[in-house]
N, C-alpha and C positions, 0 to 999 in steps of 0.2 A: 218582528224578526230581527235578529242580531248580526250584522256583517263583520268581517276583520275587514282590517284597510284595506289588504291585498284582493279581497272577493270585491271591496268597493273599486277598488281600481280597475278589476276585471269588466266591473258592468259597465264603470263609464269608458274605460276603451270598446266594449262592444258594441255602445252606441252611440258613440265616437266614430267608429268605423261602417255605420249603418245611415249614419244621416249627415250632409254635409253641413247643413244647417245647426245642427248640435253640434256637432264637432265646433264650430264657428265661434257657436255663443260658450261651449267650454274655453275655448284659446283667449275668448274675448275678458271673460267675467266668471272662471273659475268656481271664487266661493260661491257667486248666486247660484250656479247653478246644480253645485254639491248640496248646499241648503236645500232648495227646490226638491231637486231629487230624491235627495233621503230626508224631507224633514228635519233638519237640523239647525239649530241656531250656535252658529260657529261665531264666538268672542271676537272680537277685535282686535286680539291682541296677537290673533292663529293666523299665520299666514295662509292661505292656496296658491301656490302657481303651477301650471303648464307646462312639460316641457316637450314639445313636436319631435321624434325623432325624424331622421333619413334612413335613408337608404344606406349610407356606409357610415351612421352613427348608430350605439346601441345603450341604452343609460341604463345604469345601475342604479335603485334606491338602498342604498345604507341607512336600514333605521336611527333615529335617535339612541345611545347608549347612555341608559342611566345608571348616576353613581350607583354603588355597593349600596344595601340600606335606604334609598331613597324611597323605594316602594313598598306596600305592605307583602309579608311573605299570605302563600292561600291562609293559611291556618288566622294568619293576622285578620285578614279581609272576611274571613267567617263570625270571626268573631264581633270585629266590627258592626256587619250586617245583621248579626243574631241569629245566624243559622246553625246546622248543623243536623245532623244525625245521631238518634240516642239506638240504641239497639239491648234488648232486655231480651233474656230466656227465660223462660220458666217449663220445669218440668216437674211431673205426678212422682209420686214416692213410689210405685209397683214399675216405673218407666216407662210405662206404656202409651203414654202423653209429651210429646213436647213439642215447645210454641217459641216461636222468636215472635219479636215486635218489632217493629222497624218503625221508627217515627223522624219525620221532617220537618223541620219547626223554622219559621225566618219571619223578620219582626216586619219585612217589606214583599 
């Protein structure tokens, strides 16, 4: 199953606010327990930290902004990947037939 960060952050504040003891060990050790959680082998190099709201604080995450061109456009990353979509018609000469193909091809 595939999460965005924002659905992983929904689930660890959900059970963050269900167990005092997870909550504990999130404030305490972060990455362990994002690892744990999701299976993840998060680099060295990644930071995680915690930040505890209050009551009359409320924090904003501002994603990272990557330059222009940094990242591949989708069309780049298909091709990359090998995937793609071929789509083929074919139809009878009296037109009383016809057929599309729809094929899905990825090298992964």
């Amino acid at each position: 199953m595939e999460m965005t960060r924002g659905e992983m952050q929904d689930l660890l504040a959900k059970f963050s606010s269900g167990s005092e003891e997870y909550r504990q060990a999130l404030i305490d050790n972060p990455k362990e327990v994002v690892q744990k959680q999701f299976g993840l082998d998060i680099p060295s190099s990644v930071n995680v930290k915690v930040v505890e709201e209050s009551a009359s604080t409320i924090y904003i995450v501002v994603p990272h902004a990557v330059a222009e061109g940094a990242e591949l456009s989708d069309a780049d990353l298909e091709a990359v990947a090998g995937g793609g979509t071929k789509v083929k018609e074919a139809n009878c000469d009296d037109g009383t037939l016809s057929t599309v193909i729809s094929m899905e091809a990825s090298l992964f």
